[in-house]
C-alpha positions in Angstrom: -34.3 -9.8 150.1 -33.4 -13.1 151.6 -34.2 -16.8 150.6 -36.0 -18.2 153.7 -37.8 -21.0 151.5 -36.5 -22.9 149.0 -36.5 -26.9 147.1 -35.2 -28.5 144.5 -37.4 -30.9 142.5 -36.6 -33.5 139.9 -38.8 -34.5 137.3 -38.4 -37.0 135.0 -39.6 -36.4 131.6 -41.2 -39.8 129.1 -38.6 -40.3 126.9 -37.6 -38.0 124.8 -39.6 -35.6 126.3 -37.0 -33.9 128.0 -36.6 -30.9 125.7 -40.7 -29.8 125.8 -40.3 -29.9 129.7 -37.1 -27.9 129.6 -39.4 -25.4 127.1 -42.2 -25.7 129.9 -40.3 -25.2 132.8 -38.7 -21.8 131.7 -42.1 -20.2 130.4 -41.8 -20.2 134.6 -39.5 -16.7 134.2 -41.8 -15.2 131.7 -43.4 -12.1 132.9 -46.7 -12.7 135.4 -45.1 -16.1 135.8 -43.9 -18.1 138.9 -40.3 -17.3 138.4 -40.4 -13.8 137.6 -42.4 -13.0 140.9 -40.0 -10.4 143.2 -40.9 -13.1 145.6 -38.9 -15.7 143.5 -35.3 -15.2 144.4 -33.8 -17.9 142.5 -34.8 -20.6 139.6 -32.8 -22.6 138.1 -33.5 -25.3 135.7 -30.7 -27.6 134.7 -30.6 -31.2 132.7 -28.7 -34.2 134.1 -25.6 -35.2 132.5 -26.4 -38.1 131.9 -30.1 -38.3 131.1 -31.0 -35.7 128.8 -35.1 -36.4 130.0 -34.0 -35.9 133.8 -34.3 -32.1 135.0 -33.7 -30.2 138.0 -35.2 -27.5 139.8 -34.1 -25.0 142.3 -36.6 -22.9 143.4 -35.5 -20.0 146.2 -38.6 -17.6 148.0 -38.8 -15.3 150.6 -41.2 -17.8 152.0 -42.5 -20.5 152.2 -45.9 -18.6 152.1 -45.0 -16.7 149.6 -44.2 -19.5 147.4 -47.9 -21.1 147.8 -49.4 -18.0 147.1 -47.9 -17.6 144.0 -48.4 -21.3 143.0 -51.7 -20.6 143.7 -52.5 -18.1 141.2 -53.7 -18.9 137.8 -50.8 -18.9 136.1 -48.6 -21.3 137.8 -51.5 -23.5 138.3 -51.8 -23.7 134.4 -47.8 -24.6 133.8 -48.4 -27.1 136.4 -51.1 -28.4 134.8 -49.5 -28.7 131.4 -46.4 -30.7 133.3 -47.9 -33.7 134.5 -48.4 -35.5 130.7 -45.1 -34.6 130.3 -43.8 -36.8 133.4 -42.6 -40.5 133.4 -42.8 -40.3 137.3 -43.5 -38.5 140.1 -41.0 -35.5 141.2 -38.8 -35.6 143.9 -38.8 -32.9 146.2 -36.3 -31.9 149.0 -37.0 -28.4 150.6 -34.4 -27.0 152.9 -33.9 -23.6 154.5 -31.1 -21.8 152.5 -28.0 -20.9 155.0 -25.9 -19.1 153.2 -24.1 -19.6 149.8 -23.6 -17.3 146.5 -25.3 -17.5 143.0 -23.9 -15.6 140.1 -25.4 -15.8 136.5 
């Protein structure tokens, strides 16, 4: 399968709060989650250097349609739900079209 779809988002955690939305974020490759989805291609959750409360996303679907119809399902609704306390800020988001490139974990 191919990416066709894909973002990278960067929340900002209240302080000190970086840790429990690290925690929350990864529940998003537990089984029946987002993440673990054969429509989820990549996710990747990483911490800024610098500012242990800053994260970063990067999602990679087949789709883009694919992507909202998993978000749309119970599950991911209720991880998104459990974010927003968590959040000094709004996200940002910049989606892009995946060209080509290599991941290895």
């Amino acid at each position: 399968m191919n990416v066709n779809y894909g973002f990278n988002a960067t929340p900002t955690a209240r302080p000190a709060m970086g840790d429990q939305l690290v925690d929350l974020l990864l529940t998003g490759l537990n089984e029946g989650s987002p993440g673990a989805s054969e429509h989820c291609l990549v996710y990747l959750v990483s911490r800024s250097a610098s500012d242990p409360d800053i994260v970063h996303v990067t999602e990679g679907w087949t789709s883009e349609e694919d992507h909202h119809r998993v978000f749309a399902g119970e599950t991911a609704q209720a991880i998104v739900a459990r974010i927003g306390p968590l959040l000094a800020k709004d996200s940002a988001y910049t989606d892009y079209v995946p060209v080509r490139g290599k991941a290895a974990f």
